[in-house]
N, C-alpha and C positions, 0 to 999 in steps of 0.2 A: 336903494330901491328904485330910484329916480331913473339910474343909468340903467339899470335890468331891465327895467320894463322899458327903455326908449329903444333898447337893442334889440327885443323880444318885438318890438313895432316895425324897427326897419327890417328884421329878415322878411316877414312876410311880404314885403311890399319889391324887396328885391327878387324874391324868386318869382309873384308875381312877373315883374318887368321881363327878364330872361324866359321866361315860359310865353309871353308874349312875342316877344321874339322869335322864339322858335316856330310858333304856329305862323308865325307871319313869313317865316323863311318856307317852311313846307308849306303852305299857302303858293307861294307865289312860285315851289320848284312843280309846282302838280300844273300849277296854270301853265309855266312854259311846256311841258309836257303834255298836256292838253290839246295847247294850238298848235305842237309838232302833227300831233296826230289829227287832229281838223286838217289841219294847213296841206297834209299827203291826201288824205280821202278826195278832201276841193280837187286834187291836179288829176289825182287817177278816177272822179266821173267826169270833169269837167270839160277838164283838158283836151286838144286835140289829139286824135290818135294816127298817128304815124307809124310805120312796120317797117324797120333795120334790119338788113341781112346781118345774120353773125361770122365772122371770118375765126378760127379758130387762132389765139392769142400766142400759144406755143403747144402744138399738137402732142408734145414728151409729156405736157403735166396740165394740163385744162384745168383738171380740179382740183381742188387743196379741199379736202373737209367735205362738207356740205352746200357747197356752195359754187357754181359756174363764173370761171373770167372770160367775161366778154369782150370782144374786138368786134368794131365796127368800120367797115369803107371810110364812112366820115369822121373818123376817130384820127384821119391821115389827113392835113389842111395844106395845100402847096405854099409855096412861098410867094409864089404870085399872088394867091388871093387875101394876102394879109396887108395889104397898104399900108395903113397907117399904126398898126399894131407892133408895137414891141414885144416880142416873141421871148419873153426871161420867164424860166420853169416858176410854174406857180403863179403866174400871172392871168388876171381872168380875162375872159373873152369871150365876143357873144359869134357864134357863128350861124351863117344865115345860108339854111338846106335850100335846095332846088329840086325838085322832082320832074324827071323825063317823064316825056308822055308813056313810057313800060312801067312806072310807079316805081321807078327808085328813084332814093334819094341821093344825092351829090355832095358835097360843101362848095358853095357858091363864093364867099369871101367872108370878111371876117374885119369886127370892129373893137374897138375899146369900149364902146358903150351900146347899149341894147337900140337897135333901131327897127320899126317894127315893118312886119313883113310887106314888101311890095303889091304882092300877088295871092291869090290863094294856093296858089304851087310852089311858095315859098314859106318856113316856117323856123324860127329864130331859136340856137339854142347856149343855154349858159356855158363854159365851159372854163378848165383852168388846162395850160401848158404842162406837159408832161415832160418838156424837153428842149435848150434851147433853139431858136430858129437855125435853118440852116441858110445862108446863100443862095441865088440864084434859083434853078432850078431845085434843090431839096423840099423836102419837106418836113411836117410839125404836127407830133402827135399833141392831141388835146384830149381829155378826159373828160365827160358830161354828169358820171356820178351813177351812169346807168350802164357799168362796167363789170358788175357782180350780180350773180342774183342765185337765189337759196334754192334747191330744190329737197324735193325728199331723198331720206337715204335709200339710197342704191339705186338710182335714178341715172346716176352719171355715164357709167359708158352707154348709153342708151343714147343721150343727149352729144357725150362726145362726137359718135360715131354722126349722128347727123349734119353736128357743125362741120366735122371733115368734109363731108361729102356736100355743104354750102349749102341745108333743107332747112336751117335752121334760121329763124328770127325771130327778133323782138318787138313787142307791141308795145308801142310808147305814149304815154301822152307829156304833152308840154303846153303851159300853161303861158299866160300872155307874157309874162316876163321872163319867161326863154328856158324855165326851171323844168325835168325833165325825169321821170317815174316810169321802169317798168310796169307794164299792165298783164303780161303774162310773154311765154313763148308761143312760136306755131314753127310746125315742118307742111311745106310744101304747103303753106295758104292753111291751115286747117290749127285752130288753137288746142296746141296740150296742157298750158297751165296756165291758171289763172290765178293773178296775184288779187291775194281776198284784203277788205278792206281792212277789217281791223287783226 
């Protein structure tokens, strides 16, 4: 009777335990989840906003799905402006924009670690290599993460046809540490979408 009833005492105490457990693991998968979604809303009010010409990526197939691939000017890094940068795919990098006095942007050069902007007409963004460096004069595609962006269905050749004809851009913001969020599209200076917060 002794041994029944001391087995009949630890299950409960073990399903307790494991039930604790588990609230504690979805606990803590909702909080990372949480400050994913804090953490985007902070960059796309906070952040600086910057507007990237889009060049179209491969004009045969722009869209897969639901969704636009982006190409940017500064998505192309020369090999001069990377000094001290080891250029191996998959490698990060902070690349540091420059703006002409017409409001575009450039890639000025390019560091291993975040250094923060000069000027007001300079502004720092995260990025990883696409590809490795090339020699000399070549150049180094870099990817910022603001490469893709959703539209609604049947939206696409509409937006194609703009990016062809170079009306289309991106409204970006980037945050102090060089992280980097679609804020919506515009053709010809005038916004047609706007990415909603939540």
């Amino acid at each position: 009777m002794t041994l029944l009833s001391d087995i009949a005492a630890r299950v409960p105490a073990a399903v307790k335990a494991r039930g604790g457990a588990l609230v504690l693991v979805a606990t803590l998968q909702l909080g990372v989840l949480g400050w994913m979604v804090v953490d985007r809303v902070r960059l796309l009010k906070t952040g600086r906003e910057i507007v990237l010409p889009i060049v179209p990526v491969d004009p045969r197939d722009i869209f897969k799905g639901d969704y636009v691939q982006l190409g940017y000017p500064v998505s192309t890094v020369s090999s001069a402006a990377l000094a001290d940068v080891e250029a191996t795919p998959d490698a990060r990098v902070y690349v540091t924009l420059e703006q002409a006095t017409d409001g575009t942007w450039s890639a000025a050069k390019a560091s291993p670690r975040y250094q923060s902007p000069a000027t007001s007409n300079h502004v720092v963004l995260r990025g990883r290599f696409d590809s490795p460096a090339r020699r000399g004069n070549g150049t180094n595609r870099v990817r910022y993460g603001i490469e893709r962006y959703y539209v609604p269905e049947g939206h696409g050749l509409g937006l194609e046809k703009l990016a062809r004809e170079k009306k289309l851009a991106a409204i970006v913001a980037v945050d102090s540490r060089g992280n980097a969020a679609i804020k919506g599209l515009s053709a010809d200076g005038k916004t047609i979408y706007d990415e909603p917060l939540f």
